[in-house]
N, C-alpha and C positions, 0 to 999 in steps of 0.2 A: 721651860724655856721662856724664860721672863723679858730675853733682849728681845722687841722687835725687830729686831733687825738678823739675831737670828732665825725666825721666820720667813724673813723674804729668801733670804739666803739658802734655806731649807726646800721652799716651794720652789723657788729661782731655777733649780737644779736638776727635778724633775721634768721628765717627759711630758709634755701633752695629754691629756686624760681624752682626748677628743679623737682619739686612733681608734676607739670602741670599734668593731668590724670589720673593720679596715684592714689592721694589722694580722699575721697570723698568728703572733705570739703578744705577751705582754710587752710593752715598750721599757722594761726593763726588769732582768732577773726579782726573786722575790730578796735574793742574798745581798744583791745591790741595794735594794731599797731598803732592807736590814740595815746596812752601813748608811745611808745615809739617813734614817730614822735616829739614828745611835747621838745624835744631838739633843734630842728634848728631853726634859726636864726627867726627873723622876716622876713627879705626881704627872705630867703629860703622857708619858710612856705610858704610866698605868691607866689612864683614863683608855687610850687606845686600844692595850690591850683589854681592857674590857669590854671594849664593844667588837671589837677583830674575834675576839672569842666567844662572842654573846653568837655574832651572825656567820660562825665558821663550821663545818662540822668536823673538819680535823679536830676541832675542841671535844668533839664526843667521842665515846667510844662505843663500842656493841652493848657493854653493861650499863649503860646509862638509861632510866627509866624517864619517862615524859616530863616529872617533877623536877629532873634539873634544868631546863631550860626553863621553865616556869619561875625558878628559886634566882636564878641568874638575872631575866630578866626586871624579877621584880627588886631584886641589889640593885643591877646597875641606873634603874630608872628613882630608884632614892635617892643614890649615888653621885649622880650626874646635876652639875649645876647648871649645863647650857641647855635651853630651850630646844635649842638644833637640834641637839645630840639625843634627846628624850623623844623628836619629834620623829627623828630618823629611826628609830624603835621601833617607834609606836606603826610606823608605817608599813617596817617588814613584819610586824605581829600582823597590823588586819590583812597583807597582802597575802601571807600565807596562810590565815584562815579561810578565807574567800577563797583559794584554789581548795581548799583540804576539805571545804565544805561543799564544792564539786564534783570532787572524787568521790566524798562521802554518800554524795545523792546516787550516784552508781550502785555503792552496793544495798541500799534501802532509801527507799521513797517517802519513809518516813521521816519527819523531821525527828531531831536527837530528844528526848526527856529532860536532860538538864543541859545548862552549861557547859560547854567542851574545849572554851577555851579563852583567856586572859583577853581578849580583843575586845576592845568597845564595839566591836561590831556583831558579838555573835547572838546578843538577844535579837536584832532585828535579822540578822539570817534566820534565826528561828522561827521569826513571826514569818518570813516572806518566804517559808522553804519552798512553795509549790512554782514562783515564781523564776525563770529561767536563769537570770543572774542577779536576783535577790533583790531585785528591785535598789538596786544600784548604781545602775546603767550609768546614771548622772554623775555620781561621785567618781564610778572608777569607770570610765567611758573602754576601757580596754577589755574587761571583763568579759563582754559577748566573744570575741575573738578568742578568749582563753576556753569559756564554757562549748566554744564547736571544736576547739581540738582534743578538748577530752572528749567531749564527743564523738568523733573520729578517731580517739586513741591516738596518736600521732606528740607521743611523748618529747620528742627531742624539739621539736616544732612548739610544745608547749613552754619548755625550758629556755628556747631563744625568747621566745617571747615576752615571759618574766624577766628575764635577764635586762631586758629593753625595758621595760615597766620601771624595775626598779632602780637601772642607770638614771632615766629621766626624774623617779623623786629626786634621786641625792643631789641632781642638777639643779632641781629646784630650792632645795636644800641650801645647796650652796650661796646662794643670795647673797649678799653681803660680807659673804666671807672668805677672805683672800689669802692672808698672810698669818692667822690665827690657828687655833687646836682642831677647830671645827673644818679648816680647810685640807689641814694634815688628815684624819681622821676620812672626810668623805673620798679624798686621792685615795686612801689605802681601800677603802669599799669597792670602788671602782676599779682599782687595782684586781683584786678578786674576782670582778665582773670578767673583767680580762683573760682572766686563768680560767675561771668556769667555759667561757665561751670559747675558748682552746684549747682546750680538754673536752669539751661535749661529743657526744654521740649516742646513739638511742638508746643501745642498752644497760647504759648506766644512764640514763637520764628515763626509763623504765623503771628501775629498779628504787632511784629516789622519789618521785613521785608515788609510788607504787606503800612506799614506806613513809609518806607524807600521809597519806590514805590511812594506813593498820594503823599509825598511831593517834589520830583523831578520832578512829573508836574506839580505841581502851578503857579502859573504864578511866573517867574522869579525866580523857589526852588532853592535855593542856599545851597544847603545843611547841614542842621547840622553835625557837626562831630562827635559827641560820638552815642553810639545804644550800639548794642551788638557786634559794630567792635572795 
């Protein structure tokens, strides 16, 4: 979509992204936003669809082993020319190592042997395993609040929580970008945010986390990026 102006036209159109909690459903069908997505460009469309599918897990299936999300991630972060877009990645890669590394600390207290995942952050979780929230506190200030509700098991409470974490990067994310690819792209994130958060409830928000956990210790889990982060 090269006219700016179909951008404005495009954003224009859309709902408020700022209903987060408020509303009890998405502020508009996912079919509706299908139609009015159906304007950008080719190479836009696909740039979308690779990050909607990077951090979706309708995009997996049961047969998918650890290595595709690993393979995807590291396409789409070649792939991608904007800063944003690499940035907004890179964010739900450490945010869901830092929970998977929580869960992981449950079921052994020892730190892992190698590597267990694509994040620039999990040599220093390894160095700082004995420490409650990896000695982190600083960077991701939210993390204690996440490491007492796994503590108390309180799954679904965990997954509002994340949910809220990661609304606020993409907000930050958003910075300067109004009427561009980067702004279409963080609406449809947030979009998601929307449907995960009206859709929740504990026992499927058990069951994902729960399988955030198995697949961090596989042999070499490499994390997939989308879930319910």
């Amino acid at each position: 979509m090269s006219n700016p102006d179909a951008y404005i036209s495009l954003i224009a159109s859309l709902p408020s992204s700022e209903r987060l909690f408020v509303a009890k459903q998405p502020p508009l069908s996912r079919l509706r936003l299908e139609r009015r997505l159906s304007s950008l460009t080719p190479e836009d469309r696909k740039t979308l669809t690779t990050i909607d599918n990077l951090m979706s897990w309708r995009a997996y299936t049961m047969e998918d082993d650890n290595a595709v999300g690993m393979r995807r991630a590291k396409m789409a972060l070649e792939e991608l020319n904007s800063e944003t877009l690499r940035n907004i990645i890179m964010d739900r890669l450490d945010l869901r190592t830092v929970v998977a590394a929580l869960r992981m600390r449950r079921f052994d207290e020892n730190s892992p042997d190698t590597p267990w995942s694509t994040s620039r952050l999990t040599r220093h979780i390894m160095a700082n395993w004995s420490d409650p929230v990896f000695k982190l506190e600083t960077r991701m200030p939210w993390l204690r609040e996440a490491a007492t509700l796994i503590d108390n098991q309180d799954p679904l409470g965990l997954e509002r929580h994340i949910l809220r974490v990661t609304y606020d990067q993409l907000k930050r994310r958003s910075a300067g970008h109004y009427f561009d690819i980067e702004a279409v792209v963080i609406y449809v994130l947030k979009w998601n945010i929307f449907d995960r958060w009206a859709r929740s409830d504990e026992h499927t928000a058990a069951k994902r986390f729960e399988t955030i956990a198995q697949e961090a210790l596989g042999e070499f889990a490499d994390l997939n990026l989308e879930g319910a982060l």
